[in-house]
Each structure stands twice: as C-alpha cells, then as structure tokens.
N, C-alpha and C positions, 0 to 999 in steps of 0.2 A: 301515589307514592307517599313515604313519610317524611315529615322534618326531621332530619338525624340532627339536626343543632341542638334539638331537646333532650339528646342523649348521650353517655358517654360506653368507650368500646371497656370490655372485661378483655382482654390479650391473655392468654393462661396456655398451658402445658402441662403432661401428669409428666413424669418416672415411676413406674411402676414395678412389681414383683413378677408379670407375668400381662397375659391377655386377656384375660377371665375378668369382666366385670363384680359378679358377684363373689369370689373367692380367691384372686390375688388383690393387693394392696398397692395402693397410691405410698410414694417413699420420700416423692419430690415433688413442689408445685411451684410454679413461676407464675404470679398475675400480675400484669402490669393493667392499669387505667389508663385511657387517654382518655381528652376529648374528641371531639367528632372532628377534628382536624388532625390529628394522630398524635397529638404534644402530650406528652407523661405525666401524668398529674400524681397520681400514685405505685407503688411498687410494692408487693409482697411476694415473701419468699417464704415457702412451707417446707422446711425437714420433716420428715413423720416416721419415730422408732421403728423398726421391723416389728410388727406383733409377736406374741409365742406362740400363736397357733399358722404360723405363714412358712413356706419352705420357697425363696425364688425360685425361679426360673434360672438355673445357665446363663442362658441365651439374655434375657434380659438382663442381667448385670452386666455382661459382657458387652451388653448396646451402652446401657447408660454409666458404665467404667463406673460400676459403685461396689465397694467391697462392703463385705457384713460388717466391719468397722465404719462401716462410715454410715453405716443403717442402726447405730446403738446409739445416737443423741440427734435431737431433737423432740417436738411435743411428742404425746403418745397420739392414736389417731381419731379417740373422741376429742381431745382436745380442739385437734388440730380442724376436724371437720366441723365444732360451734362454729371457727373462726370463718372460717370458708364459707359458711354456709350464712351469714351474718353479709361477708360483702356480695357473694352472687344473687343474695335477697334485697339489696337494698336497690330504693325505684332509679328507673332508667338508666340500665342498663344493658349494654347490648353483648352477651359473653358470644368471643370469637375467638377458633384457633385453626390450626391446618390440620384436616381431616378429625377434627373434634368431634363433628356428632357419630361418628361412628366408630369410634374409640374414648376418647378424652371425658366426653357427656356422659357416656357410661358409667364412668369411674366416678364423676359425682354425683348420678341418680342413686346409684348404690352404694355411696360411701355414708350419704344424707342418710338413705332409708336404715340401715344395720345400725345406724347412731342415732335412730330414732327422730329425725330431723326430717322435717316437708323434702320428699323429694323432686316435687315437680313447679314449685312456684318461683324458683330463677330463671324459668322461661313459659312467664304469664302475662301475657300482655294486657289483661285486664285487672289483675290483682295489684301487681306492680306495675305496670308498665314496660317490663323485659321481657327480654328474649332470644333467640339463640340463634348464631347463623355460622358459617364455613367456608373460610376460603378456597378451601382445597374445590368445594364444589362451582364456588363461584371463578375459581381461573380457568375449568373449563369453555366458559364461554368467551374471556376473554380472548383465547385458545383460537377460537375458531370465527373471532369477527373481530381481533384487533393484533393480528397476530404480527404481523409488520413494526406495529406500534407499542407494543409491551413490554415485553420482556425479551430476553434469550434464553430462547426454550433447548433444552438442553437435552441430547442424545446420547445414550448410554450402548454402545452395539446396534449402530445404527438404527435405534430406537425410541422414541420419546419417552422421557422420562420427568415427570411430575413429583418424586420425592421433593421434599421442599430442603433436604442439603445438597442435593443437585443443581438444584434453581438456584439457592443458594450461593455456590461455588463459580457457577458462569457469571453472575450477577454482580457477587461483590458486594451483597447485602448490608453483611455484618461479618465482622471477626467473631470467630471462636468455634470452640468445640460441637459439632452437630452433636444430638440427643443428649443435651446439659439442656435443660429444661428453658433456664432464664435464658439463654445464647437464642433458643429455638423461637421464642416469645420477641424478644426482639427482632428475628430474622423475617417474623412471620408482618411485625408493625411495618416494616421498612417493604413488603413485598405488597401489604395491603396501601401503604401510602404512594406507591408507584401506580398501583394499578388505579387507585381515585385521582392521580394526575391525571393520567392518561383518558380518560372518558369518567368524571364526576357522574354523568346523568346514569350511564350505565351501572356502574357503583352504587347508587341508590334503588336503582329499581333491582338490583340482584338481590341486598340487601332485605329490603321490605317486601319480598318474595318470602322472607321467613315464617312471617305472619302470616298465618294461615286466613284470616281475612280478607289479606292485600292481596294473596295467589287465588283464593279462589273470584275474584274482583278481574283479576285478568286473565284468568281461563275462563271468565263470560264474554270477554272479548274476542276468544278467538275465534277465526272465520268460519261460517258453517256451509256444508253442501246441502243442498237438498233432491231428494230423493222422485220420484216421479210418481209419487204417491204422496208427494210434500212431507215427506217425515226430514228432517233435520238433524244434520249429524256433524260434530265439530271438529275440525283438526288441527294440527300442530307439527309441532320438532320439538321431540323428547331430546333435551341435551342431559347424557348422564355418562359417568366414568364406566358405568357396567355396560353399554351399549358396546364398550368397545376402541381402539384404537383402529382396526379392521374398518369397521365403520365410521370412523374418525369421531366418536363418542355421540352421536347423533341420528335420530330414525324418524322421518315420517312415521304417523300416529292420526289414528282414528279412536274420537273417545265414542267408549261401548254404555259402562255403567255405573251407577254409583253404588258401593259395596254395600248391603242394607243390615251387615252390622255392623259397620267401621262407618260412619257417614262422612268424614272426611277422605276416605281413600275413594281414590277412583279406577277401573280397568279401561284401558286402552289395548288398540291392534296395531302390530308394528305392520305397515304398507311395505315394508321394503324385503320381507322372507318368502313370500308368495304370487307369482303370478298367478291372482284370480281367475282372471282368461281361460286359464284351465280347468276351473269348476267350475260345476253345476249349481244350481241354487238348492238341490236337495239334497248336494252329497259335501256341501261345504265346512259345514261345523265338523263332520269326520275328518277331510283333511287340514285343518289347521291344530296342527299336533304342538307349535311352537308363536312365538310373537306376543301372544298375551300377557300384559307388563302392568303389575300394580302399580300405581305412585299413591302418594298423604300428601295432603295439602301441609303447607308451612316447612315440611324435610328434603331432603336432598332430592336436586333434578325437577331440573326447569324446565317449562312448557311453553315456548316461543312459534307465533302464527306461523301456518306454512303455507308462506305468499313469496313473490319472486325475494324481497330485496337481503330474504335469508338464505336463497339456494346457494349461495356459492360455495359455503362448507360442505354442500353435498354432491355427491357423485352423481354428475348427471344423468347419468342412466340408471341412476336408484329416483331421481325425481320425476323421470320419465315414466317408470316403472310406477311408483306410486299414484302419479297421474291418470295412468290406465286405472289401475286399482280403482281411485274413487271413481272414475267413468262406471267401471263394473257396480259398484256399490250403488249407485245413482238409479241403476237398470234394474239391482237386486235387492231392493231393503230389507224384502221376506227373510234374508239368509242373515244377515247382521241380525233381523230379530232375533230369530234361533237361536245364532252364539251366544248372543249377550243372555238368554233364558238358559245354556247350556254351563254357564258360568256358575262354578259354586259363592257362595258369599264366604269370607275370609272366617275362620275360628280358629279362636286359641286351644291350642291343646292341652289339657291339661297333664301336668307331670307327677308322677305317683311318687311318695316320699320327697317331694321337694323339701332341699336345704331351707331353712327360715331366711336364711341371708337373702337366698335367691326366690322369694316368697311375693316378691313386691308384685308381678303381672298376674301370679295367683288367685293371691288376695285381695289389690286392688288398696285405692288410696284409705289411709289412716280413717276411721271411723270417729265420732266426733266423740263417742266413752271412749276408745284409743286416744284421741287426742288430750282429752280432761288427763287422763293417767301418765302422759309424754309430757305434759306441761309441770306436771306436778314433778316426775322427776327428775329434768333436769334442773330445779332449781333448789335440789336438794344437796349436800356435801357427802360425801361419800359414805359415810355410817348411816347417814339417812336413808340414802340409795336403797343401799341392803336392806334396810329395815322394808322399805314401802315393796320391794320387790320380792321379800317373802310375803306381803298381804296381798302381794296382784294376782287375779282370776289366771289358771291355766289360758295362754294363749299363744300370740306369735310379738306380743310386747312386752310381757316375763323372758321369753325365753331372748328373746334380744337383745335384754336387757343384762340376762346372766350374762352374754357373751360378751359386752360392753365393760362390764366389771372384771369380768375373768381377763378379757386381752388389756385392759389397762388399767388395773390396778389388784391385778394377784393377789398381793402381799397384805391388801386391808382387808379384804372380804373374808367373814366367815366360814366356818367349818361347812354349813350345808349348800351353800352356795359354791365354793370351793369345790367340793365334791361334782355337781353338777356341770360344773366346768372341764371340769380334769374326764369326765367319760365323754364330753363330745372332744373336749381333747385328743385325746386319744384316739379318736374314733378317724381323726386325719392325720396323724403323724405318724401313726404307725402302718395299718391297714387302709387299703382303697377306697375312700368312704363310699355309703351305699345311698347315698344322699345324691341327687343330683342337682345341676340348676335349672333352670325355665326352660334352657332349649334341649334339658337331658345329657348333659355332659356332666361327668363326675370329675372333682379336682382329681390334679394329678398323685401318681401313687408314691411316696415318699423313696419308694426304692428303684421306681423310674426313675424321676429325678437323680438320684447319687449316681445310678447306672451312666446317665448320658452326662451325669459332672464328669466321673470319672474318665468315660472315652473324649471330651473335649479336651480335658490335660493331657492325655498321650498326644494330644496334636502339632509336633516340631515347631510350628510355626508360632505359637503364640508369644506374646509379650510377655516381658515380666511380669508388668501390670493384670496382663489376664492371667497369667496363673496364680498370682496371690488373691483374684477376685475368685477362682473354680477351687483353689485351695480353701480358702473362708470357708465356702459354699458347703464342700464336701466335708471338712469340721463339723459345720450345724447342722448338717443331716443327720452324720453316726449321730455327734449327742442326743439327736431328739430321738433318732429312733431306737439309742441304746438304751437311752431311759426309762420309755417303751416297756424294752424285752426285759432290763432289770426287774421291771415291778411286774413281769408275769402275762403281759399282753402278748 
C-alpha cells in the first residue's frame, strides 16, 4: 500500500453541455485541494463561456439550473483548460470525484487533448507522481463489509440507491444545491472523510488499488487452485456496480487470461452463471454463452480473495455454487484451456471519418514533432498563433489548432483561417454532422435538440426557472440555425 501522507487529494466536479466526452463542453468546475487528512488547502472555481460551435443539451441545463446567461462570462475554454491542466499536472496529486472516471475524467482527457494540452500525465504515477481514483467505486465495498458502520445507505422505491445527492440527503453531508458543481465537491470531501474514519486501513488500500502497480501486486496475491494436472488457477470477488444489485454488486471469479494486446487487462469467469456439473469437458466452451468479464488494472472494480472471511456479502448458495464450480475446474483443466484459447484478444475499432476532436484513441498520444509544434504554440500571442498555424504541415495539430482559434477568439483570426472555421462550423449547427466520435456516435442534430427543447416547455409542470433555462436554449438554437439557412446552407 501507499503513504498517502505524501499526497494531496484534487476533489473536482464538471457541469457540462451534455454527455459526450468529445463534443459537449465542460461550463463549470469546482476543484477543491485537501491534504491527505481532508483539510482545504486550496479552492478553484472554473466558469467556461459556452463555445459558438456547442448547442446544450435540455436536459443538462435543466440538471445543473444554468441558463445561456449565465454560460456568456467567464474564461473562454482554452483559457480556462491551460489553468486546469497546470493544477491536475502538478506532483502528488491524487484527482478524486464521485463516479469521475467514467464521466468527469472524460471531460478532462478531452478537454487537454482539443486544446492541445498532454492528456494523460495528471494520472501518471511515474511522471508525476499522480493519479486518479473514485469514490463512487470505492463505496461499493464499503457497501458490502462495513455496512452497519458507514453510512445510511439510502432507498429510493425500495431500492438502493448510490446517487451521491441521495446519500447526500439521508446523511446531512453538506447544505446546498445538488449538481452545483462546488456543493457536489464538497458533498463528495465530507462522504470521503467519513468513510477514512470509519476503516482508515481500508481507505488506503481502495485507494492505491489505483495504481495499476499496486493492483496487479495484489491480484498476485490472490489464492490459487490447483488443478490435477498441477496447472494453477487464481480466484476472487469481483466487486463492481455493473455486477449488479441483483447480485449484490459482487461474483465469484476464475482468472482465465491476460489480453495480449492490452497487457494490463485481464479476462476472468464469473463462477456464479453456470452450473458446470452440467457440462462436458468437450462441449464446454459452446455453452458458456455469458460470464466472461474484462477488467484493466489501476480502473474501476476490485478484485478481493475468495476465501471464507469475505463470503458474507454473498449469497450462500452462489458460494456454494461456486465451490462446486472450481471442484469441476479442478477435475477439468483441459476445458478452461480451450476457453481461455477461444477468447479473442481485445481490438480497437477503428472509426471511419473520425471527428479530430475525438481522434485522441485513434491517433494515439502527441508524437514528439507534434509535441515541438504544441510547445511552440502555445507560447505564442494570438497573431502569432495564426501566423505559425498557416505554416503547420496538414494534420490533426493544424486542424485543432484552427478549432482552438475559431471557438475562442473569432474576432482576431484572419480571413483564411476564418473561413476554415466557419465550414466545420456549419458542418454541426446546422446539419447532422457526418463525423463521428471513437465509439461512432454522431453529435446531436441541432434540430433534435430544439425538437425536444421545444416538447420539454409544453411541460405544465416546470419551474419558472426551467422555462427561462428551455426558453434561452430554444433562442440559441433558431439563431444558430437561422444563420445557417440565411447564408444558403
């Protein structure tokens, strides 16, 4: 485990335009600093203009009660990401938030990479010394071995429910506004400093589970069977939110293999979907249609032994079950070889017209003549810019570069650069772009968007406050799209 005394926590929160990593925009950002004791050492707070090429989301304004007034001051959001990207780089830092790596993290891999900015070194634990972890993942197991002792876990329709303005509300965390960014930052300090009273030891080893060193250090540890032919096979308790509630977020696990081209991801078999008993050793790899569970070392979903003194979160007729299982496996190795050899290894897919925005898993990190070219310009003033970015080689650091110019600072860039701007402009405010991003989703079509503003205002029920946020909304969409249709698109 690590010394966290050598480290201080990043507490942060986006607000955003939508859900889309690479194609909505961060609006609001709350970072508070502690130290490894949770006391507040520093506070920032990030406004960030609405871009002109961004159309929100409804829905999202409506969560975080932000009208298009109140998204027309602040930095612009190259500005605003040097700054960001300046404290999440700086050493020993641990950035933490509730359900962050699979939201929040997002927003700043891709907010770094479109502004030309390193997007993976604020969770480098050998460049810096940082790196990233989540509560949201880690009160799972709280969950399920200190549940007496924790919290009050809170029931929505007799149902457990983990939003963290739920937990929130029974708890008495913090006053204020849920999805206000700075409110949610603190809600989240006060939940994480509860839960390091409650089991300190525990807390740190969730913790330095991040580290993709530290996890795979104790997924050497966990206990292994062996087989009657001596082959060796490790198990566990996969604890993860996608396991399930049903399952009380946790499954017996047989590790199979390591993925030989991701060498940090592993495949495992969940024990608890099949009685083996019922197969054959040569007709086994046909029925295991389901169970097969990637994990990465250092991200989300822990891998704790499966030995007695964790059974109690589990249903003991899924232990028992399981139990049979590896007896079967013990008898059968020949069939576990086969799966594990029936397993494809994981590939990226590659995506035809990918957006540049959304270019970064593509492309792959900044190249080191990419980097000379990034270095030079941002230490340029803004005439400069232009200038060095009409002499840059066709690529995907030109064209990013125009888009960085064009969404913040329109009004100084030249005529040919201008122009360049204004056709990918157009190319999303008015028609459905044909561009997608990494996973093949196209932003949304501007006349979606006004379509579903429009039906959420005929809705009796909303607030003042929300119809002057769907009124806003519905304004900047005609304008953008009238604009559009006036000049002929």
């Amino acid at each position: 485990m690590i010394n966290l005394t050598n480290y201080n926590y990043l507490f942060y929160d986006f607000e955003t335009t939508g859900q889309n990593p690479c194609f909505d925009q961060p609006v609001r950002l709350a970072i508070i600093e502690t130290d490894n004791n949770f006391n507040e050492i520093n506070k920032y707070i990030f406004n960030i203009k609405l871009r002109n090429d961004i159309l929100p989301h409804p829905k999202a304004l409506l969560v975080n009660k932000l009208t298009i007034q109140d998204l027309s001051d602040g930095d612009n959001e190259y500005q605003a990401f040097k700054k960001i990207h300046s404290i999440f780089n700086s050493p020993n830092k641990i950035s933490i938030g509730y359900n962050s790596l699979s939201f929040d993290d997002k927003f700043l891999r891709f907010g770094f990479y479109r502004n030309l900015l390193e997007p993976y070194n604020h969770h480098n634990p050998i460049k810096g010394n940082n790196f990233r972890a989540d509560l949201y993942n880690m009160i799972f197991v709280y969950y399920l071995f200190k549940n007496d002792e924790s919290i009050i876990w809170p029931t929505i329709n007799n149902r457990l429910s983990l939003r963290l303005e739920n937990i929130n509300a029974i708890n008495n965390l913090y006053e204020g506004m849920s999805h206000d960014a700075e409110i949610d930052v603190y809600v989240t300090i006060e939940l994480a400093k509860k839960l390091h009273s409650i089991d300190p030891k525990m807390w740190t080893y969730l913790i330095s589970n991040f580290i993709k060193k530290n996890e795979k250090i104790n997924f050497e540890k966990l206990p292994s069977i062996i087989s009657i032919t001596n082959l060796k096979f490790k198990v566990g308790i996969l604890i993860s939110n996608k396991i399930g509630l049903k399952s009380n977020y946790c499954a017996p696990v047989l590790f199979l293999s390591t993925d030989n081209n991701q060498k940090d991801t592993i495949h495992l078999l969940r024990l608890d979907h099949y009685d083996f008993t019922n197969f054959r050793p040569e007709n086994f790899v046909d029925k295991i249609q389901k169970g097969i569970i990637t994990k990465k070392f250092g991200e989300p979903n822990f891998i704790i032994p499966f030995t007695d003194q964790y059974f109690k979160s589990i249903n003991e007729h899924i232990v028992s079950l399981a139990k049979e299982n590896i007896n079967w496996i013990k008898h059968n190795p020949s069939a576990i070889q086969e799966l594990i050899k029936s397993i494809p290894d994981k590939k990226y897919e590659k995506v035809d017209n990918i957006d540049v925005d959304a270019s970064l898993y593509d492309i792959g990190f900044f190249k080191n003549d990419e980097i000379k070219i990034i270095n030079e310009f941002h230490k340029k003033n803004i005439d400069e810019k232009c200038t060095l970015i009409e002499k840059m080689p066709k690529g995907r650091i030109k064209d990013l570069a125009i888009r960085i110019m064009g969404r913040n600072y329109i009004d100084a860039i030249p005529q040919s650069l201008f122009e360049k701007y204004e056709n990918y402009q157009n190319s999303v405010l008015f028609n459905r772009s044909l561009n997608p991003d990494y996973k093949n989703e196209l932003r949304f079509d501007p006349l979606q968007l006004l379509n579903e503003t429009k039906a959420l205002i005929n809705n009796k029920d909303l607030s003042e406050k929300d119809l002057d946020i769907l009124n806003g909304l519905k304004e900047l969409i005609l304008v953008k799209t009238r604009k559009q249709q006036d000049l002929g698109f």
